[in-house]
C-alpha positions as a LaTeX table, in Angstrom:
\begin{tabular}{lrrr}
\hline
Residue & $x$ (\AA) & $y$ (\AA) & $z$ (\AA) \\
\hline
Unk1 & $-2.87$ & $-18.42$ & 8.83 \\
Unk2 & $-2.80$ & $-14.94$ & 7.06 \\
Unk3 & $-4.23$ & $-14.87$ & 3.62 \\
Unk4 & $-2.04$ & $-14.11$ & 0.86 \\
Unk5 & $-3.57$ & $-11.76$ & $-2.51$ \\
Unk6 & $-1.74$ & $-12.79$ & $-5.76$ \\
Unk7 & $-1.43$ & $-11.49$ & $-8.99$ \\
Unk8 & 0.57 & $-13.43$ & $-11.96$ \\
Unk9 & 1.80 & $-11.51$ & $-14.75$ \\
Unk10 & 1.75 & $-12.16$ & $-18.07$ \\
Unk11 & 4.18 & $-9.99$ & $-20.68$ \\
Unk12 & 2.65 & $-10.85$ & $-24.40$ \\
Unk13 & 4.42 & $-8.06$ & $-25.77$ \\
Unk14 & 7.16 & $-8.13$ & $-27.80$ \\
Unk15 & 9.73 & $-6.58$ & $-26.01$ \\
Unk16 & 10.81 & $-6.89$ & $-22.33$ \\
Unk17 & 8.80 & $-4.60$ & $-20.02$ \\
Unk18 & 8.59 & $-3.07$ & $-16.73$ \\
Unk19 & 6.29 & $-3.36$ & $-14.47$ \\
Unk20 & 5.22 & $-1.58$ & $-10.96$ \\
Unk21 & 2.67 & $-2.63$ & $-8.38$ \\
Unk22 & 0.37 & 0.06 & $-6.20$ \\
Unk23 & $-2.42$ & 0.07 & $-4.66$ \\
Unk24 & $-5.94$ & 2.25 & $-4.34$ \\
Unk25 & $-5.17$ & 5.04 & $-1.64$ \\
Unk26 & $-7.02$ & 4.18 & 1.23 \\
Unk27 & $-9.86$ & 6.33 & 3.16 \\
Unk28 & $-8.41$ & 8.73 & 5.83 \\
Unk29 & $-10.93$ & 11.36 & 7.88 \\
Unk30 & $-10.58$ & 14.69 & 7.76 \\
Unk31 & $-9.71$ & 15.16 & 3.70 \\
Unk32 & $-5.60$ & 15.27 & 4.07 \\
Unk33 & $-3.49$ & 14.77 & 0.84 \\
Unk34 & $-2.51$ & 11.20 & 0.57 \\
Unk35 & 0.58 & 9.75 & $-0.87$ \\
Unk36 & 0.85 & 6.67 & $-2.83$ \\
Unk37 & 4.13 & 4.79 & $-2.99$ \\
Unk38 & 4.94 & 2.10 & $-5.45$ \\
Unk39 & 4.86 & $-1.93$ & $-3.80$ \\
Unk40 & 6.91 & $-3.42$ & $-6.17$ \\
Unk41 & 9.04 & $-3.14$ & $-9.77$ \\
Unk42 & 10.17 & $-5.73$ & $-12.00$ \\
Unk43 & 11.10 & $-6.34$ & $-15.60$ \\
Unk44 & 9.09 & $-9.26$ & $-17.49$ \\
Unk45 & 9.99 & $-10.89$ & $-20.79$ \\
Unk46 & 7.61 & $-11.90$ & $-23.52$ \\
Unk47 & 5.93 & $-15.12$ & $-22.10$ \\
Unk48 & 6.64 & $-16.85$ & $-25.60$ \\
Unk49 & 9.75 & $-16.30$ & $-25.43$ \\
Unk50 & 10.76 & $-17.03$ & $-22.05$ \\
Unk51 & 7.53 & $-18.93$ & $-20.71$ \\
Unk52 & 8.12 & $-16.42$ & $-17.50$ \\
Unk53 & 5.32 & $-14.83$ & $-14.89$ \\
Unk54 & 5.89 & $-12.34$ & $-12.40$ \\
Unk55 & 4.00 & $-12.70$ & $-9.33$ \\
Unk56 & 2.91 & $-10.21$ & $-6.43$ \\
Unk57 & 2.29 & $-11.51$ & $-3.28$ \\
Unk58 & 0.33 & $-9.14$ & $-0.60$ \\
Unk59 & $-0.80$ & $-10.22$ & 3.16 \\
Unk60 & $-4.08$ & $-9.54$ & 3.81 \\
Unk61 & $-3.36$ & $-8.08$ & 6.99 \\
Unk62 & $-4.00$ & $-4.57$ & 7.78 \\
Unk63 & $-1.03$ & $-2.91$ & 9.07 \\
Unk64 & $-0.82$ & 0.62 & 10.24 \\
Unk65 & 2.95 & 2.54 & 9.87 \\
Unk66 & 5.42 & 5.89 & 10.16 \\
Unk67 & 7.73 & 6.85 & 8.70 \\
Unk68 & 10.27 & 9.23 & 9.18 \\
Unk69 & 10.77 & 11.75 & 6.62 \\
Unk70 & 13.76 & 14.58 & 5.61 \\
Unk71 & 10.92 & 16.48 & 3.72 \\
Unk72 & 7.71 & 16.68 & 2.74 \\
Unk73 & 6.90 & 13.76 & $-0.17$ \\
Unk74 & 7.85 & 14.39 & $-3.53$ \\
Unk75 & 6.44 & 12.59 & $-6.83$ \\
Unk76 & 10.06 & 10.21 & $-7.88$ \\
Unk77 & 11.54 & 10.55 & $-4.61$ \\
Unk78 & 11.58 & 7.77 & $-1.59$ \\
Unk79 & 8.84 & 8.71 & 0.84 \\
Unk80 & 11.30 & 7.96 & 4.19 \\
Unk81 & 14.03 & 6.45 & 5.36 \\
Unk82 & 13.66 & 5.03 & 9.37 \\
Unk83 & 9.86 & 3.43 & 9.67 \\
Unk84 & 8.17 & 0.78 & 11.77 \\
Unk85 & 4.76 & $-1.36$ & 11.37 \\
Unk86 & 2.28 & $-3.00$ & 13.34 \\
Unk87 & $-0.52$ & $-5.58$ & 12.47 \\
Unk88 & $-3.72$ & $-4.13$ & 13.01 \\
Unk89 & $-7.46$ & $-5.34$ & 13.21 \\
Unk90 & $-9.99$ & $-2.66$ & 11.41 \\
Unk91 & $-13.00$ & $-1.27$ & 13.88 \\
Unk92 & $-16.00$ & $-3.08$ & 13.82 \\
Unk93 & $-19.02$ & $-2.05$ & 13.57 \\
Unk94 & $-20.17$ & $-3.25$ & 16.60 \\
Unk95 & $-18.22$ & $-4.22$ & 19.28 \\
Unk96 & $-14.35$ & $-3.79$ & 19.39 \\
Unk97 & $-11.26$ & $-4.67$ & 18.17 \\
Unk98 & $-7.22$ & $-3.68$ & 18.47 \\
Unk99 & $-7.74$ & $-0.76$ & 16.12 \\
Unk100 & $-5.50$ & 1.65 & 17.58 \\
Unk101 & $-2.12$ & 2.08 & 18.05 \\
Unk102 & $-0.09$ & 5.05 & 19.56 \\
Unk103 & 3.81 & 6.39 & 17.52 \\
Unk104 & 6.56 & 7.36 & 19.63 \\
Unk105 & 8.96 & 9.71 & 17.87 \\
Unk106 & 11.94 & 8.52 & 19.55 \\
Unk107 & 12.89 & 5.95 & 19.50 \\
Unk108 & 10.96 & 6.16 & 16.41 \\
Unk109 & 7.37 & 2.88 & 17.06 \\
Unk110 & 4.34 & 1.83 & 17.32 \\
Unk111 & 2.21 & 0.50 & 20.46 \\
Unk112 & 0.82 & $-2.92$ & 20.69 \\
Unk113 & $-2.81$ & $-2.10$ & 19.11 \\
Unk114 & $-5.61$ & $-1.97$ & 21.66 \\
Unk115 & $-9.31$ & $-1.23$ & 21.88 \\
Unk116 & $-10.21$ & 2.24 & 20.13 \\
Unk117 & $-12.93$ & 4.94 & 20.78 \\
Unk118 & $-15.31$ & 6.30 & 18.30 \\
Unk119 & $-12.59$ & 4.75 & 15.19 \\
Unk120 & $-15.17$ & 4.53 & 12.09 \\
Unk121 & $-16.05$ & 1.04 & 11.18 \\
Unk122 & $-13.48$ & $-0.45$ & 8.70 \\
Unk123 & $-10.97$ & 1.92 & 9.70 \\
Unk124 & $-7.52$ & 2.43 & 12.14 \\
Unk125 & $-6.69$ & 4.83 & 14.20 \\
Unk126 & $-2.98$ & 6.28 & 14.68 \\
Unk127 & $-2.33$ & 8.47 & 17.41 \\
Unk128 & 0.88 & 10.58 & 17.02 \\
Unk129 & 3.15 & 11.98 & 19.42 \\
Unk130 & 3.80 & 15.54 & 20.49 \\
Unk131 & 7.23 & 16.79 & 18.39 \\
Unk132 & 8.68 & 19.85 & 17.24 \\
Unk133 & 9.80 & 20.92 & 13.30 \\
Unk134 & 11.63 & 20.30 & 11.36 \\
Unk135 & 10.91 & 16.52 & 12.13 \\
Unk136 & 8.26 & 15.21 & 9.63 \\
Unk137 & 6.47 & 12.30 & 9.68 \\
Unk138 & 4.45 & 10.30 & 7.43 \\
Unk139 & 2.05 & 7.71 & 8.99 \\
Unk140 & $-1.04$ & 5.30 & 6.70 \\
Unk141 & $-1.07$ & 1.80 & 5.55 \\
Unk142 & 1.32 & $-0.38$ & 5.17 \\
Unk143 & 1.38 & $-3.87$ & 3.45 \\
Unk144 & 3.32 & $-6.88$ & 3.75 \\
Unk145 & 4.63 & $-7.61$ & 0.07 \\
Unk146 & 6.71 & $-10.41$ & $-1.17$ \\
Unk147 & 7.86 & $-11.36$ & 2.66 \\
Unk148 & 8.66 & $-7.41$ & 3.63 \\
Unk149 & 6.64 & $-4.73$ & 4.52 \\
Unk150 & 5.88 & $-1.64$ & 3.11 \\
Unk151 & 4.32 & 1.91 & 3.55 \\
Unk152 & 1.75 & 1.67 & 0.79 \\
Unk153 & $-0.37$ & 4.74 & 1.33 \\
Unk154 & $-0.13$ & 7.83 & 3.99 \\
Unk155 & $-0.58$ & 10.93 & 5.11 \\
Unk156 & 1.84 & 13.64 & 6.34 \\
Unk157 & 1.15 & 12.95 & 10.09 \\
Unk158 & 0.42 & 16.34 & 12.64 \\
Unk159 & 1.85 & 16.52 & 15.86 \\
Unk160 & $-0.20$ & 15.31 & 18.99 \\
Unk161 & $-3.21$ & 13.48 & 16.60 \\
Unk162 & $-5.53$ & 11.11 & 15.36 \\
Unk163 & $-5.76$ & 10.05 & 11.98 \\
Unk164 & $-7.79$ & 7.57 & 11.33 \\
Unk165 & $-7.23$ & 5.26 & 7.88 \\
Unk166 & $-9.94$ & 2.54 & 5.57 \\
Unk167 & $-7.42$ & 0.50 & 3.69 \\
Unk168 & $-8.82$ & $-0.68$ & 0.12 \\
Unk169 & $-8.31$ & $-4.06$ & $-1.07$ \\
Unk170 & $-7.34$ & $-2.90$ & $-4.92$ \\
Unk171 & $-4.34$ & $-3.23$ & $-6.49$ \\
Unk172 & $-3.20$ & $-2.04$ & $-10.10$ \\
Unk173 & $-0.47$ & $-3.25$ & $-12.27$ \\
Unk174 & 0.97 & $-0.66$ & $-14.52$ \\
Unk175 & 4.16 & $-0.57$ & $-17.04$ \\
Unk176 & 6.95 & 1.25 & $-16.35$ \\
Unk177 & 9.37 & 1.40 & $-13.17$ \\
Unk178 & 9.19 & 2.55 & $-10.06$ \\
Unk179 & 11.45 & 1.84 & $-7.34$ \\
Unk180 & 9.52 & 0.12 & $-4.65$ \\
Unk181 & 9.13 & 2.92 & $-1.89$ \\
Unk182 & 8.97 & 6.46 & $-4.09$ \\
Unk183 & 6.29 & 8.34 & $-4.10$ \\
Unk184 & 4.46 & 8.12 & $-7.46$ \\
Unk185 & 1.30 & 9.91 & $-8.73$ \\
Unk186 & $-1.63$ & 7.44 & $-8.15$ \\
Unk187 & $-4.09$ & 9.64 & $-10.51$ \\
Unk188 & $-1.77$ & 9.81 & $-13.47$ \\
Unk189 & $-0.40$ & 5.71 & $-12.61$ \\
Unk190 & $-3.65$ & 4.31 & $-12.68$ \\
Unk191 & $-4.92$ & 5.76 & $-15.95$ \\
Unk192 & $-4.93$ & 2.70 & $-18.28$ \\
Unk193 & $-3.31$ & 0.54 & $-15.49$ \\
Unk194 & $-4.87$ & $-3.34$ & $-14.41$ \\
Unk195 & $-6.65$ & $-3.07$ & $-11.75$ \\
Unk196 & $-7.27$ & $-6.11$ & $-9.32$ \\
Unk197 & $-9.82$ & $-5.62$ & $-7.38$ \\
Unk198 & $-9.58$ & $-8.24$ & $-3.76$ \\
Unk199 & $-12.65$ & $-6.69$ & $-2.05$ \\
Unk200 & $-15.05$ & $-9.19$ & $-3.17$ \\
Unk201 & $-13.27$ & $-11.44$ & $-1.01$ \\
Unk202 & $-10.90$ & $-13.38$ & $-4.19$ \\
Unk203 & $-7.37$ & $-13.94$ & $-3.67$ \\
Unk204 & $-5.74$ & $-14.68$ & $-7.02$ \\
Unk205 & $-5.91$ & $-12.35$ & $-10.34$ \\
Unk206 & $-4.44$ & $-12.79$ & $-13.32$ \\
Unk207 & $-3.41$ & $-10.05$ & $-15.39$ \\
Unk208 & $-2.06$ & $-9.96$ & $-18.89$ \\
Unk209 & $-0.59$ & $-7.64$ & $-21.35$ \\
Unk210 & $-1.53$ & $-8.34$ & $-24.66$ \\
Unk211 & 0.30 & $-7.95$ & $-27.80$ \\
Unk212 & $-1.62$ & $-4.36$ & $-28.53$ \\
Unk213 & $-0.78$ & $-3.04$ & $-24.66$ \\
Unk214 & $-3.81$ & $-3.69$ & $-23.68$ \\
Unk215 & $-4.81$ & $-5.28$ & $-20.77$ \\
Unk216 & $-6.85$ & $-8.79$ & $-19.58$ \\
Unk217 & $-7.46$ & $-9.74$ & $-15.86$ \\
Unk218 & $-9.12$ & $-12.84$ & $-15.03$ \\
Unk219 & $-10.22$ & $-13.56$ & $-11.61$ \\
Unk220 & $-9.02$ & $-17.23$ & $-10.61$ \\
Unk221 & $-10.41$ & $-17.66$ & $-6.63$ \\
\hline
\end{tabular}
């Protein structure tokens, strides 16, 4: 059974707030620009006056995705449109795993994920297809959240090769809103944000915003 990461929100603020859920860009070789999309937006009352929580709910398994693009990603704008996902085991670092998978452009997929060469240890490994412009492509990790699944983080993928990607298990909470799926700036986002940080191996965080704005996390298991 897959392992679900959860954070519960806690709004001690006055007034009803926003909030939007990312998560730390992962590791991809070669030094490309990566994208960060938002995972998932919701407004929260104050907890004393409404006794509410907002939860997050993540799988903990890796999955590596594309997505098809009209241009190249924009900060506010919706990374894709058509996309498709497949679980996927990280290399090991010895022995082997199913840590690569091969797109198709069209019909736009994703192979079955098989035994990789040379992928770095903790990492997957997306092969891309030979295509033409003006098609564009974006292609990273991609998380299960709250039952559907996501592009999280990417690259702009290059015609006919590897990119190989480290997913990090850290998620941030920040106020605000941004529709689940648009690109947002991770840098400026994560100033000041909650971070909840799942690489130690725990799978529920709480996080509160207190009266002042500031925040509290509080690691439960």
């Amino acid at each position: 059974m897959s392992t679900l990461l959860t954070i519960n929100v806690k709004n001690l603020e006055s007034a009803t707030q926003g909030f939007y859920f990312f998560q730390q860009p992962a590791l991809y070789a070669g030094g490309p620009v990566v994208y960060s999309n938002s995972l998932f937006a919701q407004s929260l009352g104050n907890f004393n006056d409404t006794g509410s929580t907002l939860t997050f709910q993540v799988n903990m398994q890796y999955f590596a995705g594309i997505q098809q693009a009209h241009s190249t990603p924009q900060v506010g704008q919706s990374s894709g449109y058509a996309s498709a996902s497949r679980a996927i085991d990280l290399a090991p670092a010895s022995g082997t795993a199913n840590d690569w998978t091969t797109a198709s452009a069209s019909p736009l997929g994703l192979s079955q994920p098989t035994a990789g060469t040379g992928v770095q240890p903790g990492a997957f490994r997306i092969t891309t297809p030979v295509y033409a412009p003006p098609a564009i492509f974006n292609v990273g990790s991609a998380v299960e959240v709250n039952g559907g699944i996501a592009l999280s983080n990417f690259v702009v993928a290059n015609p006919s090769n590897n990119t190989d990607c480290q997913p990090i298990l850290k998620y941030y909470v920040q106020t605000g809103n941004y529709t689940p799926g648009t690109v947002m700036n991770f840098s400026a986002s994560s100033v000041k944000a909650a971070v909840c940080d799942f690489t130690g191996g725990h799978s529920v965080i709480n996080v509160t915003l207190n009266a002042d704005g500031t925040w509290a996390t509080e690691t439960i298991q």
